[in-house]
N, CA, C and O atoms as a Tinker XYZ file with bonds, in Angstrom:
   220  protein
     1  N      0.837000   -1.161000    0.000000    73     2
     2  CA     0.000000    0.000000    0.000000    64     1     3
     3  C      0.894000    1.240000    0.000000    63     2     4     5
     4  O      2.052000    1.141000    0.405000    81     3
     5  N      0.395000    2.427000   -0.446000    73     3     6
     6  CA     1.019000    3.250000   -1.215000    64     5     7
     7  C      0.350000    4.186000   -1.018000    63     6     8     9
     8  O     -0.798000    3.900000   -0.678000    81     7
     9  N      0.696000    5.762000   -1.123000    73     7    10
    10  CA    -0.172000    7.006000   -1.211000    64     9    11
    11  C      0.286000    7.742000   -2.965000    63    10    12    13
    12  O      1.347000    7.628000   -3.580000    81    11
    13  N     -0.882000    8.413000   -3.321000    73    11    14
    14  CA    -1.009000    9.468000   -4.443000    64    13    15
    15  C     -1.716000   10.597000   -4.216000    63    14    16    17
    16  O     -2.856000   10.603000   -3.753000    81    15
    17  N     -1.227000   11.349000   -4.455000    73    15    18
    18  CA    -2.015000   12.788000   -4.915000    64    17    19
    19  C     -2.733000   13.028000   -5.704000    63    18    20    21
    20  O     -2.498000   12.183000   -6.568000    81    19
    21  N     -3.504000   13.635000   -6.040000    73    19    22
    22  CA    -4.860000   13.452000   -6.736000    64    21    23
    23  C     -4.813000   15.176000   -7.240000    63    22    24    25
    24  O     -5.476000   15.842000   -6.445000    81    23
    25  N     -4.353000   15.809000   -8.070000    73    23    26
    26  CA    -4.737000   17.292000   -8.412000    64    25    27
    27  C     -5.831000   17.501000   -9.315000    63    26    28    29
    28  O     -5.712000   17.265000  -10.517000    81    27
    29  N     -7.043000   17.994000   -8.730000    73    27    30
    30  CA    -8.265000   18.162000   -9.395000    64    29    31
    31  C     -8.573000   19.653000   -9.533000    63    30    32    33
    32  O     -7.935000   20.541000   -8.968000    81    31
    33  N     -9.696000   19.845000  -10.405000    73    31    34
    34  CA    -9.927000   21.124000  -10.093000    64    33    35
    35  C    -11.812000   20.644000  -10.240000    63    34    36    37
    36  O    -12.271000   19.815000  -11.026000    81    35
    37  N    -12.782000   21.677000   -8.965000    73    35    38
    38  CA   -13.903000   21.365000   -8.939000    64    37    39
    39  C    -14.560000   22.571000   -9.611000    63    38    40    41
    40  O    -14.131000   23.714000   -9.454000    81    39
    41  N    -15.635000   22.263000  -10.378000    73    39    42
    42  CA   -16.520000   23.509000  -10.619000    64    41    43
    43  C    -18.367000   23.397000  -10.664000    63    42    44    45
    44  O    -18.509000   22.534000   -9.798000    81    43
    45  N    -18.980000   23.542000  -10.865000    73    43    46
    46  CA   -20.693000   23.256000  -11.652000    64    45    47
    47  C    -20.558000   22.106000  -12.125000    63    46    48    49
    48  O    -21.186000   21.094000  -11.814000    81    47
    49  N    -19.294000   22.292000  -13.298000    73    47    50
    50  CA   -19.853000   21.280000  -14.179000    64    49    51
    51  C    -19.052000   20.073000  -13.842000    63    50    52    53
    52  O    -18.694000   19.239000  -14.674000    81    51
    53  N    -18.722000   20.022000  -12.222000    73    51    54
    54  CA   -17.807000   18.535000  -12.239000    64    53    55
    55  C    -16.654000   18.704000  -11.483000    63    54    56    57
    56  O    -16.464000   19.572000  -10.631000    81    55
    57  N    -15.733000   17.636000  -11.919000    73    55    58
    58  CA   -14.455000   17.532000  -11.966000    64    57    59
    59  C    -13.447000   17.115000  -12.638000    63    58    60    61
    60  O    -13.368000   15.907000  -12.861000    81    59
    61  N    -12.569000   17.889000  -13.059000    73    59    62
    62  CA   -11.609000   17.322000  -13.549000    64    61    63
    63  C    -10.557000   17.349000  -13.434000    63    62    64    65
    64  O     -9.991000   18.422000  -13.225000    81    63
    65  N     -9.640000   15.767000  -13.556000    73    63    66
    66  CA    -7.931000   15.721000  -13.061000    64    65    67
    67  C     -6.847000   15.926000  -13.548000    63    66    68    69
    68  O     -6.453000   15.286000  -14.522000    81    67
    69  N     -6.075000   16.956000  -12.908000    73    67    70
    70  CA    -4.976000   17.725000  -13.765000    64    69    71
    71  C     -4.319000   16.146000  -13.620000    63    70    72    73
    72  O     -4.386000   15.527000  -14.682000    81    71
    73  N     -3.710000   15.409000  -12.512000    73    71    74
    74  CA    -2.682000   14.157000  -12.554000    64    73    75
    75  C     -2.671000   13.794000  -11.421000    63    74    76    77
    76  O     -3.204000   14.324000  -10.445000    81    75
    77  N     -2.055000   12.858000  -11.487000    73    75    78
    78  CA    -2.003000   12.138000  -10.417000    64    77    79
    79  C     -0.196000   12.361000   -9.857000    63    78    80    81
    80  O      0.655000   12.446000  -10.742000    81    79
    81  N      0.211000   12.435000   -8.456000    73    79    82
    82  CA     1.497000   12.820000   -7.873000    64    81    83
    83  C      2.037000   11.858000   -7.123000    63    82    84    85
    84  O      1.425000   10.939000   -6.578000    81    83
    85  N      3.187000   12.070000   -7.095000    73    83    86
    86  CA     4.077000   11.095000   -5.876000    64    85    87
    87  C      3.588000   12.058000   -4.343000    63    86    88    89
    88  O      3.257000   11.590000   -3.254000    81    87
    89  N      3.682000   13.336000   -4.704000    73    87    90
    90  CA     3.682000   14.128000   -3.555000    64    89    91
    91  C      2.724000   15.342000   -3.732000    63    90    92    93
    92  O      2.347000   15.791000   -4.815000    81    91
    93  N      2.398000   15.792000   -2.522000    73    91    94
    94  CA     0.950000   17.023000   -2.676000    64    93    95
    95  C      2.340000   18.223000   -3.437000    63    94    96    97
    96  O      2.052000   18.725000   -4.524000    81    95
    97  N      3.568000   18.542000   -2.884000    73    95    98
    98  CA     4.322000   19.402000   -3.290000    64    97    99
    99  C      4.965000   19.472000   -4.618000    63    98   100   101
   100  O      5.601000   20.422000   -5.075000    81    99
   101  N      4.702000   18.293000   -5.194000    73    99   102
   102  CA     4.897000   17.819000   -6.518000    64   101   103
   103  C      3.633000   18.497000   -7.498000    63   102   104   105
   104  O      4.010000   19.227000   -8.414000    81   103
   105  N      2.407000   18.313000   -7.358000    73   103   106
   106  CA     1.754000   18.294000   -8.056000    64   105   107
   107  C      1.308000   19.546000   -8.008000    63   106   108   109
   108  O      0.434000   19.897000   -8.801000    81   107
   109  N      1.942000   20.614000   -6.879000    73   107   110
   110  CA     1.318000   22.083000   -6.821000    64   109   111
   111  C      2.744000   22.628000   -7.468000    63   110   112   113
   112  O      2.416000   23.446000   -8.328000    81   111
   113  N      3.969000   22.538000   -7.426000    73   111   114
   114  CA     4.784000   22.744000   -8.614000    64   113   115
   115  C      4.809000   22.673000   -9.520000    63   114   116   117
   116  O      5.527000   23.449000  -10.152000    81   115
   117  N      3.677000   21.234000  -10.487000    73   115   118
   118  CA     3.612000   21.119000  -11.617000    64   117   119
   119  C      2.485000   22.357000  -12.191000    63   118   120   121
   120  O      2.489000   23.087000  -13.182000    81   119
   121  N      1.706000   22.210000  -11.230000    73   119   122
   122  CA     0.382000   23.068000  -11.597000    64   121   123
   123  C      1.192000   24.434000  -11.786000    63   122   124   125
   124  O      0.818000   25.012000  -12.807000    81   123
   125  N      2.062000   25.023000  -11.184000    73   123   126
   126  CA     2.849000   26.413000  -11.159000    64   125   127
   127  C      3.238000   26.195000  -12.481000    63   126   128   129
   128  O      2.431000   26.539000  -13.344000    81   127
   129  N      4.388000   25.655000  -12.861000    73   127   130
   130  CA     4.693000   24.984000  -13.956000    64   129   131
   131  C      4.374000   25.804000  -15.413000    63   130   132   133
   132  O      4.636000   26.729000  -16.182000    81   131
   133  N      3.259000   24.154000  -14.947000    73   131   134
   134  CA     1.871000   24.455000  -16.437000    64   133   135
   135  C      1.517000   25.872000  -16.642000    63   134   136   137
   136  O      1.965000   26.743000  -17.388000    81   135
   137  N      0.819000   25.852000  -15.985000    73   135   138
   138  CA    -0.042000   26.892000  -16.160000    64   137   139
   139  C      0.734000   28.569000  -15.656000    63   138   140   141
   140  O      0.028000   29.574000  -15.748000    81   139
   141  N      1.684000   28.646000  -15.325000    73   139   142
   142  CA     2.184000   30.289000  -14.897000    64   141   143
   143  C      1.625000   30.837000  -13.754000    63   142   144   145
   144  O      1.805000   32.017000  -13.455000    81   143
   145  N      0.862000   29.959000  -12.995000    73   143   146
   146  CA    -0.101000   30.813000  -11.950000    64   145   147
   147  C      0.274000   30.078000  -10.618000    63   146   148   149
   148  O      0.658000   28.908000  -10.596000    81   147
   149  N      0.154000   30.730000   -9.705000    73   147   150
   150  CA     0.072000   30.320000   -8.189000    64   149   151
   151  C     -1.022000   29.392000   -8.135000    63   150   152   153
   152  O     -2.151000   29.875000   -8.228000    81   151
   153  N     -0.889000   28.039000   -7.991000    73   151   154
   154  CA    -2.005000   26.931000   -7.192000    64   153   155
   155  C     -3.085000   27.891000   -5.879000    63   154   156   157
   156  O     -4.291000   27.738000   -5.690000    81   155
   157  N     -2.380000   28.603000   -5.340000    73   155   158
   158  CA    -2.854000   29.346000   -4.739000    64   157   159
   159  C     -4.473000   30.360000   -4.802000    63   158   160   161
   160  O     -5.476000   30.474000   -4.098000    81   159
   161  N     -3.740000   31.172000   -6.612000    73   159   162
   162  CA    -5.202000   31.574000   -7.236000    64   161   163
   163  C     -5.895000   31.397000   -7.872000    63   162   164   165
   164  O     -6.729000   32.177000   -8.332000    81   163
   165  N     -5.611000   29.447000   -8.234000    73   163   166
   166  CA    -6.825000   28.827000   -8.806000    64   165   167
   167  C     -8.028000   28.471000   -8.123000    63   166   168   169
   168  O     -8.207000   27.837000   -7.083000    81   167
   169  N     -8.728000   28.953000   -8.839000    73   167   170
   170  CA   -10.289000   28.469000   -8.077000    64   169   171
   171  C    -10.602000   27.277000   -7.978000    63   170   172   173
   172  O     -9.964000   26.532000   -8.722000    81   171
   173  N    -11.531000   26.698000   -7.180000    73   171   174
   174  CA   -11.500000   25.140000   -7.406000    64   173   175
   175  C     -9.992000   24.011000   -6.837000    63   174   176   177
   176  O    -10.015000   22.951000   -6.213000    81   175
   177  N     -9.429000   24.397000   -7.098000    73   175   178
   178  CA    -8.177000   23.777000   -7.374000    64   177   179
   179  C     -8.074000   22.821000   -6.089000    63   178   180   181
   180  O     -8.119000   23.467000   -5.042000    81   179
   181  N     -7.939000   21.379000   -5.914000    73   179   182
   182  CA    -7.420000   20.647000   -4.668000    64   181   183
   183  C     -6.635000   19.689000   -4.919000    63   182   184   185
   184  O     -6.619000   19.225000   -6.060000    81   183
   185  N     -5.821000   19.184000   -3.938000    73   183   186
   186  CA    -4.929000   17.994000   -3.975000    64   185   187
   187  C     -5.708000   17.059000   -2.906000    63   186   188   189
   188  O     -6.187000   17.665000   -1.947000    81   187
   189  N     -5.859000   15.926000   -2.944000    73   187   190
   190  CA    -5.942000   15.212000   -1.978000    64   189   191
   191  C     -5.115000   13.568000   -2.247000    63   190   192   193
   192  O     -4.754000   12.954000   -3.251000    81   191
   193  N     -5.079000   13.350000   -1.008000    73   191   194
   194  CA    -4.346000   11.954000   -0.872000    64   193   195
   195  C     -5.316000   10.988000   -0.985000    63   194   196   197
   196  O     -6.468000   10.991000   -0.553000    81   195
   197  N     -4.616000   10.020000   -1.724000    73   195   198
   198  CA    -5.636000    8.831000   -1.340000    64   197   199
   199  C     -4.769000    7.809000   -1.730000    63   198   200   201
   200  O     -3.741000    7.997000   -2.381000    81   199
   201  N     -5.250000    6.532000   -1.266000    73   199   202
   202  CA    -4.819000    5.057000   -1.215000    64   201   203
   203  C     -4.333000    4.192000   -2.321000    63   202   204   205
   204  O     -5.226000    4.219000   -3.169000    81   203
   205  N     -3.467000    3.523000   -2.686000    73   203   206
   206  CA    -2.880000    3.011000   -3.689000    64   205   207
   207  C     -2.879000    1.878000   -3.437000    63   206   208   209
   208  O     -1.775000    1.572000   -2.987000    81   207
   209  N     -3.718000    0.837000   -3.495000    73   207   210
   210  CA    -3.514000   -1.100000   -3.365000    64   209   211
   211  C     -2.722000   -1.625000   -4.619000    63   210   212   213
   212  O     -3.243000   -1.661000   -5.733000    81   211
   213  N     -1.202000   -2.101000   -4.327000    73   211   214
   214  CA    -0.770000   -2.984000   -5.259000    64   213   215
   215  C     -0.954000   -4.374000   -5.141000    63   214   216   217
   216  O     -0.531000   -5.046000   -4.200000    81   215
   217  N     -1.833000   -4.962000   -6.478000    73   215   218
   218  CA    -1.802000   -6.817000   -6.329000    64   217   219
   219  C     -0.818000   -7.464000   -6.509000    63   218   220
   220  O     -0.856000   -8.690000   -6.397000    81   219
């Protein structure tokens, strides 16, 4: 068992996933990155952790 980061962004119409991360600090660097903007003043914008089962 394993953890991932999850970078989504929520709005009306849903959700959708920028990627999946090794780390929450990973995936708010990439988002800087990409896009030129502070993770900070995206709207919507979340990371969360969640669970990784390898068979």
């Amino acid at each position: 068992m394993s953890y991932a980061y999850v970078l989504y962004r929520q709005d009306y119409d849903g959700v959708e996933i920028e990627g999946i991360f090794d780390s929450e600090l990973q995936a708010l660097d990439w988002y800087e990155k990409e896009y030129g903007e502070s993770p900070d003043d995206a709207e919507g914008l979340r990371v969360e952790r969640t669970t990784v089962y390898w068979d």
